[in-house]
C-alpha positions as CSV (number, residue, x, y, z in Angstrom):
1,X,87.8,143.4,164.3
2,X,89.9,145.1,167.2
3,X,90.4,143.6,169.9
4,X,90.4,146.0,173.4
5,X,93.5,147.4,174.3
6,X,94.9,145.2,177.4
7,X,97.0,148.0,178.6
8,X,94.1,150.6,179.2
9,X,94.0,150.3,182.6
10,X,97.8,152.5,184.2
11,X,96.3,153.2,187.8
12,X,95.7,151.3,190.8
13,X,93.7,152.2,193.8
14,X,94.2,150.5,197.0
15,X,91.3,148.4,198.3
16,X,90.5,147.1,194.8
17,X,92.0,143.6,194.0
18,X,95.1,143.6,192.1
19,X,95.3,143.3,188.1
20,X,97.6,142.3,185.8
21,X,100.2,141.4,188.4
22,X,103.8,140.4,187.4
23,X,105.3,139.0,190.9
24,X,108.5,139.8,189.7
25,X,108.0,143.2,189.3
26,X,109.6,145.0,192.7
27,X,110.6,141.3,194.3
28,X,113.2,142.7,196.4
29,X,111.0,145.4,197.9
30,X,108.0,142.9,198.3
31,X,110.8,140.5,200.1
32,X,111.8,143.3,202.5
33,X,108.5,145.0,202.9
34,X,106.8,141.3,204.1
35,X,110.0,141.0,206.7
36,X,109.3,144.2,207.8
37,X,105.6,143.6,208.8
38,X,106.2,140.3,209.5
39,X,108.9,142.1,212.5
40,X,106.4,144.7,213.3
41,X,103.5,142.2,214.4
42,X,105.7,140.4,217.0
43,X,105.2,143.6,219.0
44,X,108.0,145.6,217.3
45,X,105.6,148.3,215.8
46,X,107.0,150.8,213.2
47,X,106.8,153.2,210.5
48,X,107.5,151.9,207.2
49,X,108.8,154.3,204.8
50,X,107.8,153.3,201.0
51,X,109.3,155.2,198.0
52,X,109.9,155.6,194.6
53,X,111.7,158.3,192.6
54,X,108.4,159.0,191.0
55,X,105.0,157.9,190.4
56,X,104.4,155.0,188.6
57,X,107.0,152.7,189.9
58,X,104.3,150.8,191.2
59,X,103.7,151.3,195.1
60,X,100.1,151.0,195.3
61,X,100.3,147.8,193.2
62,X,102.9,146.1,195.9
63,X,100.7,147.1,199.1
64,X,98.0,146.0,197.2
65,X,99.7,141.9,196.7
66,X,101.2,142.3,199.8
67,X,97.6,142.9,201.5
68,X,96.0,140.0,199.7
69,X,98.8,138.0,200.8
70,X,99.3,138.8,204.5
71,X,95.4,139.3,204.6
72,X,94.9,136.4,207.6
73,X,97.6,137.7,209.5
74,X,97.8,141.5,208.9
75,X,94.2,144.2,208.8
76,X,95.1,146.9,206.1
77,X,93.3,149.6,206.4
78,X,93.9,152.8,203.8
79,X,93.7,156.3,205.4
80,X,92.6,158.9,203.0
81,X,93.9,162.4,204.0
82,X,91.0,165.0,204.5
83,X,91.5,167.0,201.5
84,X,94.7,165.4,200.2
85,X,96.4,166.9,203.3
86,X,95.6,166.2,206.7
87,X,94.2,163.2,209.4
88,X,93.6,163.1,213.1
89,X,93.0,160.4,215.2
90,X,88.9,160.5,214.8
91,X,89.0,160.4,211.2
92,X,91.7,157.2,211.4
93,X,89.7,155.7,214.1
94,X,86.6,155.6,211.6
95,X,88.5,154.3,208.9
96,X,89.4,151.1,211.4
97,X,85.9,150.5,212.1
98,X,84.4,150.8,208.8
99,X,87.2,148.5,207.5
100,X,86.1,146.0,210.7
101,X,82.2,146.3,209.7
102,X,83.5,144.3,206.5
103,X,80.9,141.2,205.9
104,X,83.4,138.0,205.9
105,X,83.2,136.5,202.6
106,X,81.8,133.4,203.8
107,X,78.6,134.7,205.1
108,X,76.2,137.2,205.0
109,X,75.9,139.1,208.1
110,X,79.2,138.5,209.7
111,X,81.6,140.4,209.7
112,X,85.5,141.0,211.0
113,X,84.8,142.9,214.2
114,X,82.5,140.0,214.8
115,X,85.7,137.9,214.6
116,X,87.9,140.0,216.5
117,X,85.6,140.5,219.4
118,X,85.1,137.0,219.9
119,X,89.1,136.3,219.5
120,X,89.5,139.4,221.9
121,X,87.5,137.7,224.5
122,X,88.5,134.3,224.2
123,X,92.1,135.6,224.9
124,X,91.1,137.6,227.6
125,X,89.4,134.8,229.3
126,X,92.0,132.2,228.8
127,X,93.8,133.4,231.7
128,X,91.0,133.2,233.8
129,X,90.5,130.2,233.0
130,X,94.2,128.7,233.5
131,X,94.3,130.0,236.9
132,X,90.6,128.9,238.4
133,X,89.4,132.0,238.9
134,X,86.6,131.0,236.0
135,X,85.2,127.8,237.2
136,X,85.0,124.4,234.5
137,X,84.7,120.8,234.6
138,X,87.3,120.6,231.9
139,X,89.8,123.0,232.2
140,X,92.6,121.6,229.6
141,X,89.5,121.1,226.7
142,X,87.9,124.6,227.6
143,X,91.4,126.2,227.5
144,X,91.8,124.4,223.8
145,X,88.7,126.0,222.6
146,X,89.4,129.2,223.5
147,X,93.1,129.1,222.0
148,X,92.1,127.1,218.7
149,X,88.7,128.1,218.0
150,X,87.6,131.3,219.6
151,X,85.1,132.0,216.7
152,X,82.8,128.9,217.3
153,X,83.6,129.1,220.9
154,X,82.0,132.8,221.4
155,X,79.3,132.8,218.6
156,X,76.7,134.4,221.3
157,X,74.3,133.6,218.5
158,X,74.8,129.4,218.8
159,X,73.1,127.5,221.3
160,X,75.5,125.2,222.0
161,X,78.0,127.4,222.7
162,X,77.9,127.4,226.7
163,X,81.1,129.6,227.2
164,X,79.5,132.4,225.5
165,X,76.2,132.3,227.1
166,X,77.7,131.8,230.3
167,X,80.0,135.1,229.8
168,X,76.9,136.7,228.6
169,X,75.1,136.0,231.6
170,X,77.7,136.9,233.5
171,X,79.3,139.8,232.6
172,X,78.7,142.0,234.6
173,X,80.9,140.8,236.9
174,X,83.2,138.8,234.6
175,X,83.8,142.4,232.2
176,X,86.1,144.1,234.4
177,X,88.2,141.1,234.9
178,X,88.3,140.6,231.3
179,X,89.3,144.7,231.0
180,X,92.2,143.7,233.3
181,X,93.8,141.1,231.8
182,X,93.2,142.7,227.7
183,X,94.9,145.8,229.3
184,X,97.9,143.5,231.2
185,X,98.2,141.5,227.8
186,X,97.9,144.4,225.1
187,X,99.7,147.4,226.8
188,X,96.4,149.6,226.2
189,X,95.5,151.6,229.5
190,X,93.0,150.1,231.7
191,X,90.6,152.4,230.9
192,X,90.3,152.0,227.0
193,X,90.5,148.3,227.7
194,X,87.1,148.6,229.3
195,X,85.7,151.1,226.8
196,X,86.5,148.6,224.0
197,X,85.7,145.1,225.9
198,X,82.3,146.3,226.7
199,X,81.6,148.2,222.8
200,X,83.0,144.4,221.7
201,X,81.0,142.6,223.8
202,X,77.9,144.9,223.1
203,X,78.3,144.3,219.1
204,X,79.1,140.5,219.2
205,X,75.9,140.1,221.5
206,X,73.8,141.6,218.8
207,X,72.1,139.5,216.4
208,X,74.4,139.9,213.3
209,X,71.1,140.7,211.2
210,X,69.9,143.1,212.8
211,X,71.0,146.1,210.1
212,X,71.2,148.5,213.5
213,X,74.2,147.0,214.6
214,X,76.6,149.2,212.9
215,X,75.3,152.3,213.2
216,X,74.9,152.5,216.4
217,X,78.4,151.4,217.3
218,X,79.2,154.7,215.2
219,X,76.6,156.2,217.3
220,X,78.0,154.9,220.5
221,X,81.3,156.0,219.8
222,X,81.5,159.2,217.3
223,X,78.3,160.7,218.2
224,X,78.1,160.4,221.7
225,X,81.2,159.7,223.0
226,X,83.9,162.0,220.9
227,X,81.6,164.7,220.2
228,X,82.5,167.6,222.1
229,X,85.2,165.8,223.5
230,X,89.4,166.8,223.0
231,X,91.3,165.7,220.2
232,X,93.2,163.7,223.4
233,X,90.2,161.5,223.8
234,X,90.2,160.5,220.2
235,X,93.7,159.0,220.3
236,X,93.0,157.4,223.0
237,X,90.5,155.5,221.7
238,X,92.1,154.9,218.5
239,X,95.2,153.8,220.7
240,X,93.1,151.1,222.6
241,X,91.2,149.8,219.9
242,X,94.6,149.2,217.9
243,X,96.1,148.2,220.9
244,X,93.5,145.4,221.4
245,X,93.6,144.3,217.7
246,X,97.1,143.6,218.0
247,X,96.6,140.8,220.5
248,X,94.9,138.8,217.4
249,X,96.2,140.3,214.1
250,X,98.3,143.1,213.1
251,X,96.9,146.6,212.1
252,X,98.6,147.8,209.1
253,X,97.8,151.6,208.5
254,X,98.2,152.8,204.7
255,X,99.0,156.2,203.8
256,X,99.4,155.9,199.8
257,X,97.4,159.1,198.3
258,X,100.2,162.2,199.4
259,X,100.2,164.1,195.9
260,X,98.7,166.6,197.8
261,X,101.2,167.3,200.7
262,X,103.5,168.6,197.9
263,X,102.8,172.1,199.0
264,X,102.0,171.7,202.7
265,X,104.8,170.8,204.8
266,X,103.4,171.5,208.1
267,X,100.6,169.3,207.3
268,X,103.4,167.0,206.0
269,X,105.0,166.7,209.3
270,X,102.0,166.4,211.5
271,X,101.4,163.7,209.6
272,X,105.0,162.2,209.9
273,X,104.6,163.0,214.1
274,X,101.4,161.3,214.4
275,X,102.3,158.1,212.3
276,X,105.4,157.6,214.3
277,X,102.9,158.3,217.9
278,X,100.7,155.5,216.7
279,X,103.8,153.1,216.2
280,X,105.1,153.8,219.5
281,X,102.1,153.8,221.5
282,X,100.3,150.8,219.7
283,X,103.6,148.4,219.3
284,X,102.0,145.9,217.5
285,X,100.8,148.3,214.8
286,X,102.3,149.2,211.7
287,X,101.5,152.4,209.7
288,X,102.9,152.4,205.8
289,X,103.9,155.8,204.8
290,X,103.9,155.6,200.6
291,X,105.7,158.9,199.1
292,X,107.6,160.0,195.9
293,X,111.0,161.4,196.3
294,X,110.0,164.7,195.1
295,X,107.3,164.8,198.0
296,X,109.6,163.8,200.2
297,X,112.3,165.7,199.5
298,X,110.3,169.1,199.3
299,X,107.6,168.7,202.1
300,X,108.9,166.0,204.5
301,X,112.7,165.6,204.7
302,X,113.5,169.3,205.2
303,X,110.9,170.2,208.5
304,X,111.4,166.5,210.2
305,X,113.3,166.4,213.5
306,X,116.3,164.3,213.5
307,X,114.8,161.7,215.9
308,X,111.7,161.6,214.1
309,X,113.7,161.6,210.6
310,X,115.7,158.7,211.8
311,X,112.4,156.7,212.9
312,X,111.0,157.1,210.0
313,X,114.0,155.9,207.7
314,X,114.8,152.8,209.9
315,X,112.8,150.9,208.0
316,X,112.1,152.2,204.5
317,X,112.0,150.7,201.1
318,X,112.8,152.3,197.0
319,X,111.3,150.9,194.4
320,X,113.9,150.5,191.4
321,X,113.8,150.7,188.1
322,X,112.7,148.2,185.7
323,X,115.4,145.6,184.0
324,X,114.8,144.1,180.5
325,X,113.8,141.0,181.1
326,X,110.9,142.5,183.7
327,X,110.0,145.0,180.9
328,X,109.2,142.1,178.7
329,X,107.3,140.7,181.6
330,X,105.1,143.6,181.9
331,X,104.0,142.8,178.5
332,X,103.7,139.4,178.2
333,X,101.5,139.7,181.5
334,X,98.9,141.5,179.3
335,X,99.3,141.1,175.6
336,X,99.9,137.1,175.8
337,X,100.8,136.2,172.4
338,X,101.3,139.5,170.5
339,X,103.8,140.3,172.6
340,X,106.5,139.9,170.5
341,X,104.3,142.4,167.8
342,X,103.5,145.0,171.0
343,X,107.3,145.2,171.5
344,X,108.4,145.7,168.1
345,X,106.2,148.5,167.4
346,X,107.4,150.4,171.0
347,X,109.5,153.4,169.9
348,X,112.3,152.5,172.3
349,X,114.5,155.8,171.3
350,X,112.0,158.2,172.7
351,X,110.9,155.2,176.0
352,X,113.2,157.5,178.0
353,X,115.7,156.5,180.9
354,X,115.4,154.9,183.8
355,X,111.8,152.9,182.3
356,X,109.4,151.9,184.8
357,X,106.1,150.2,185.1
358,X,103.3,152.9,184.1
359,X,105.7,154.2,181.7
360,X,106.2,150.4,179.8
361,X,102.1,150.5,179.9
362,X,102.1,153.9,178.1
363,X,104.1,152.8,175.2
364,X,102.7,149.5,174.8
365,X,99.1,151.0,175.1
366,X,100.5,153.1,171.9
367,X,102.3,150.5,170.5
368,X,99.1,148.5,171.1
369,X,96.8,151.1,168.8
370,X,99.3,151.3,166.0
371,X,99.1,147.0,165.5
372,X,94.7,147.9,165.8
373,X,95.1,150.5,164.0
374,X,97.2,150.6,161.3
375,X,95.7,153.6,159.7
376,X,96.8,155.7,162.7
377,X,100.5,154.8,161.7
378,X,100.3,155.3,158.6
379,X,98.5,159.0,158.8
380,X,101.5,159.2,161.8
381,X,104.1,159.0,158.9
382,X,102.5,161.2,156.0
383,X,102.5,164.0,158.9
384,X,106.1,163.5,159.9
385,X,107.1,163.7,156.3
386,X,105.1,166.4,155.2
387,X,106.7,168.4,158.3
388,X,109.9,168.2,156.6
389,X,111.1,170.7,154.8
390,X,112.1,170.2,150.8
């Protein structure tokens, strides 16, 4: 009886957990690539460039282990280009939210802009709170709350939780002082700090069940508020709400899908400009640009700026060709104890030079049918020797 072929599966999408991961694989560019965003959430924002001389080397694969491990410090959020080619800051902005509007896996209705709103006001009020200007019997053990458990502390949706029913009640008043001191804290402009404290403050006060909620916050902001409105307005949005998420966690914005940019380079440098805008305005975010060399090479490098070139390449990482031993990891990863048969029946003269990961999966998916099927070998053979001529 056969037995499935283990190294079926050559493509990754980002979003989807990670299979048949060998850590090993691309260790010196996971190494770097955490340093970097580990840099770029301590308010050093940044464009990081991630390469590979072609596809297959295994990019989408790295952002995706990176992203499960980083995921309580870092938001990743992938940016699809509108067909293959182009983004603007509307299009990113709904990609945040929908990303935020993710259910937290420990409960049903809550989800992560739950979580950051009540981390967002928590911070905001701890100031308050320090100074006087917000009235408590405890200071020090209401100033411990807010900085160690913001969640519990601003669940609107808990009785017992008297800071967040006393905000609620007052917050009319209490909102514009919060504005000011999100806007001091974050760098976002006054302006978009009151936008996004009272959309936050709106959404955390509504029951989680109630299945409204989400749409319409994308009524509130896409429908009423951006429509008809400049392309300006947009990034202004988009600025404050990343602006405000880096107070708590690190937005981490994912361009990996830019096969088709290969024949637009003005779309390839808009995108380029408007990356490297995000990364100066918002310095607490961090956008991931993921490109093969030839895409590079033919749509990006040759229209950039130097100033923008140089951003972009200050921090960027290539992906390497695979040694031996890491080809045999590869594998072992997925064939377990035939590995030894799936390597002996690889046609290493024809593998080609330099090997890389979806390559090694291609001949040990062939190599794979031949041990299954050794009828297919065989025929293989007879058709090879019958091509020969007497």
């Amino acid at each position: 009886m056969s037995v499935s072929d283990p190294f079926s599966r050559r493509f990754e999408v980002f979003g989807r957990d990670p299979q048949d991961l060998v850590i090993s694989i691309n260790q010196s560019a996971r190494d770097l690539l955490k340093a970097y965003l580990h840099e770029g959430s301590q308010g050093e924002g940044r464009v990081i460039l991630l390469q590979a001389p072609r596809a297959g080397y295994g990019k989408t694969t790295l952002l995706q282990s990176i992203a499960a491990d980083l995921g309580e410090s870092h938001r990743f959020v992938r940016i699809q280009l509108t067909n293959g080619r182009t983004t603007d800051a509307a299009h990113v902005l709904e990609y945040v939210l929908q990303s935020l509007c993710e259910v937290v896996s420990e409960s049903s209705t809550l989800t992560q802009l739950d979580l950051l709103a009540r981390e967002v006001l928590a911070l905001g009020l701890e100031p308050l709170v320090e100074s006087g200007e917000v009235p408590c019997q405890d200071r020090e053990s209401a100033l411990e709350s807010l900085r160690d458990n913001p969640a519990q502390t601003f669940d609107f949706h808990y009785d017992g939780a008297v800071t967040a029913h006393w905000t609620k009640t007052n917050f009319e008043v209490l909102g514009p002082r919060l504005a000011a001191e999100l806007a001091r804290i974050s760098g976002a402009s006054l302006r978009e700090a009151s936008y996004w404290v009272e959309l936050l403050f709106r959404f955390a006060t509504t029951p989680p069940d109630n299945v409204e909620r989400a749409r319409l916050l994308f009524e509130t902001i896409f429908r009423n508020d951006l429509q008809n409105q400049s392309s300006s307005t947009a990034e202004e949005r988009l600025h404050g709400l990343l602006s405000l998420m880096s107070t708590v966690v690190c937005p981490v914005l994912i361009v990996d899908d830019t096969e088709g940019l290969s024949t637009s380079p003005q779309d390839a440098l808009a995108l380029a400009s408007f990356l490297s805008n995000i990364s100066q305005s918002c310095p607490g975010a961090i956008a991931i640009l993921s490109v093969n060399d030839d895409i590079w090479a033919s749509s990006f490098l040759p229209n950039l700026p130097g100033g923008l070139a140089d951003r972009l390449m200050a921090y960027r990482i290539t992906l390497e060709a695979l040694t031996a031993e890491e080809v045999e990891a590869i594998i072992s990863a997925r064939a377990g104890e035939r590995a030894a048969e799936v390597f002996g029946k690889i046609d290493w003269s024809s593998s080609g030079d330099p090997l890389y990961p979806r390559r090694i999966v291609e001949l040990a998916s062939s190599a794979w049918a031949k041990l299954e099927h050794p009828m297919l070998e065989a025929k293989g053979v007879k058709e090879v020797e019958n091509s020969v001529p007497d």
